[in-house]
C-alpha positions, 0 to 999 in steps of 0.5 A: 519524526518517528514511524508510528509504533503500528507501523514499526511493529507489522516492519518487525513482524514481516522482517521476522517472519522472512528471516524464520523461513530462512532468507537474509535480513537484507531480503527482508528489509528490501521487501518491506521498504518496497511495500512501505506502508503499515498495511501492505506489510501487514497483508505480505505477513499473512501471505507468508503465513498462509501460503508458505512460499517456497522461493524468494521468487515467489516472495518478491512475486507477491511483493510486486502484486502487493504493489500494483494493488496499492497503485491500483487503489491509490489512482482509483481514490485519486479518480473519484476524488476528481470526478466529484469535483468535477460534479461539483462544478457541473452542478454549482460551477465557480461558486462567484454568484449565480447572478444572470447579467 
């Protein structure tokens, strides 16, 4: 199976924006393998373009913010999944019968 052409296009995008500002293809590829997702490279893309980091220290930097956000973001959409579940128990329970024996 094929990355979708949106994902392709922002991999293209960030590794020819790092390589116009002068860092090798391999730091680029690292980069947005590390980021993975179509939006999280998309949001490294802008970064580029707005803050013009002057480091690969301060790409990578970034890179790892990106990162911890996207966690950060994942396990708060995992929690509150499990929460309405949980509510859902506590408001329907198991859902075999609300028969009283």
């Amino acid at each position: 199976m094929s990355a979708p052409e949106s994902w392709k296009a922002a991999y293209r995008e960030l590794l020819d924006t790092i390589i116009r500002m002068g860092y090798p293809e391999e730091f680029g590829k690292a980069i947005a393998k590390n980021l993975g997702s179509e939006k999280t490279m998309r949001r490294m893309t802008a970064y580029l373009y707005a803050a013009k980091p002057r480091t690969a220290e301060e790409i990578a930097d970034e890179m790892l913010a990106i990162m911890s956000d996207r966690e950060r973001w994942i396990a708060k959409k995992e929690a509150e999944t499990a929460n309405a579940r949980y509510n859902e128990f506590l408001n329907y329970g198991f859902g075999e019968g609300d028969e009283d024996d």
